[in-house]
N, C-alpha and C positions, 0 to 999 in steps of 0.2 A: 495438686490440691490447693483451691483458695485460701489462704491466714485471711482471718479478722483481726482489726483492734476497733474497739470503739471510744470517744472521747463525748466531752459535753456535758457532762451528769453536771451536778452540782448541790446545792443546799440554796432553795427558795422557797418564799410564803406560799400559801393558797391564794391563784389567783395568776399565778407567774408564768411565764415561757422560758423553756429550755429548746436546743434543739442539737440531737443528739445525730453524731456522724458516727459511721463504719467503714473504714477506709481498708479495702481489699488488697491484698499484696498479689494475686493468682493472676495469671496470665489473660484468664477466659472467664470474667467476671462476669460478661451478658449474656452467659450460657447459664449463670442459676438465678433460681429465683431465690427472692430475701424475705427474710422474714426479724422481725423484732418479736423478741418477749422477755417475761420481767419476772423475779421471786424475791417475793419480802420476805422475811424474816418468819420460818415457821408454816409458811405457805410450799407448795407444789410451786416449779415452775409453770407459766401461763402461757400462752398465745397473746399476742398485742397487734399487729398487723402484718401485712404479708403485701408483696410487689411482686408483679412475674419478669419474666425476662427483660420485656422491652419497657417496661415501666405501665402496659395498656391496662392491667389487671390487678386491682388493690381490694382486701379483703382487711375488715377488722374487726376486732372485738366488740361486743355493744356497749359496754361503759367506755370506752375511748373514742365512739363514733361521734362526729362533729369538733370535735378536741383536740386528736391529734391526726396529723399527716404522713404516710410515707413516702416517700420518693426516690427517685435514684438519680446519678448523673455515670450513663456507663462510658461516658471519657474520662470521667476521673474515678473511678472505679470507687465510688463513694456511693452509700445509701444514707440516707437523713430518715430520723424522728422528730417532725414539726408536732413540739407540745404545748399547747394551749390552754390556759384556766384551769392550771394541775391542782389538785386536791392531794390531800393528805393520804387519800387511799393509793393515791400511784406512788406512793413512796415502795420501793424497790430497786436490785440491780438489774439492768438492763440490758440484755444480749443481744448481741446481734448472731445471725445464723444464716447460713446457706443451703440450698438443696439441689438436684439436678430434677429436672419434671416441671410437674404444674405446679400453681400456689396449693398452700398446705397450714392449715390449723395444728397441726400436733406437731410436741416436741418431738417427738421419736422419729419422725420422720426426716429431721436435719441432720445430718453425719456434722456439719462443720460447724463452731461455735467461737466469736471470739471471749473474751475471760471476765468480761462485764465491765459497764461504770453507772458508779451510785449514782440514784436519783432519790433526794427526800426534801421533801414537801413539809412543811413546818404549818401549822394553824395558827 
């Protein structure tokens, strides 16, 4: 089975870029697709974007569309979150997650989850 860890969060204004990595430890990283999602404080976890296998296939949220990017590099068995002009509402921790199949909107549908890294957005 895949491990996650993810790295990158950090503490910046509105307006700032971060870009947030999940570096995969599993053997057979470009057999699942990836997905990123985020929970603030008091909030459900969310959906934030999603990548398929070969990276052909990217699906996101509507408040993060144009803003941020996902991608992957499956030689180095890394997925990236490119965040762009972050606002104060994306302040939350940030997952990364794995699944076996097609891309996928729902938490419940990722068995693998790395342990999260903060991201807050200051005004």
């Amino acid at each position: 089975q895949v491990q996650l860890v993810e790295s990158g969060g950090g503490l910046v204004q509105a307006g700032d870029s971060l870009r947030l990595s999940c570096a995969a430890s599993g053997r057979t990283f470009s057999s699942y697709t990836m997905g990123w999602f985020r929970q603030a404080l008091g909030k459900e976890r969310e959906f934030v974007a999603t990548i398929g296998r070969s990276g052909g296939n990217t699906y996101y949220t509507n408040s993060v569309k144009g803003r941020f990017t996902i991608s992957r590099d499956n030689a180095k068995n890394t997925v990236y979150l490119q965040m762009n002009s972050l606002k104060p509402e994306d302040t939350a921790v940030y997952y990364c997650a794995a699944r076996s199949g097609v891309i996928s909107d729902a938490v419940r549908s990722y068995p693998t989850w790395g342990q999260g890294t903060q991201v807050t957005v200051s005004s």
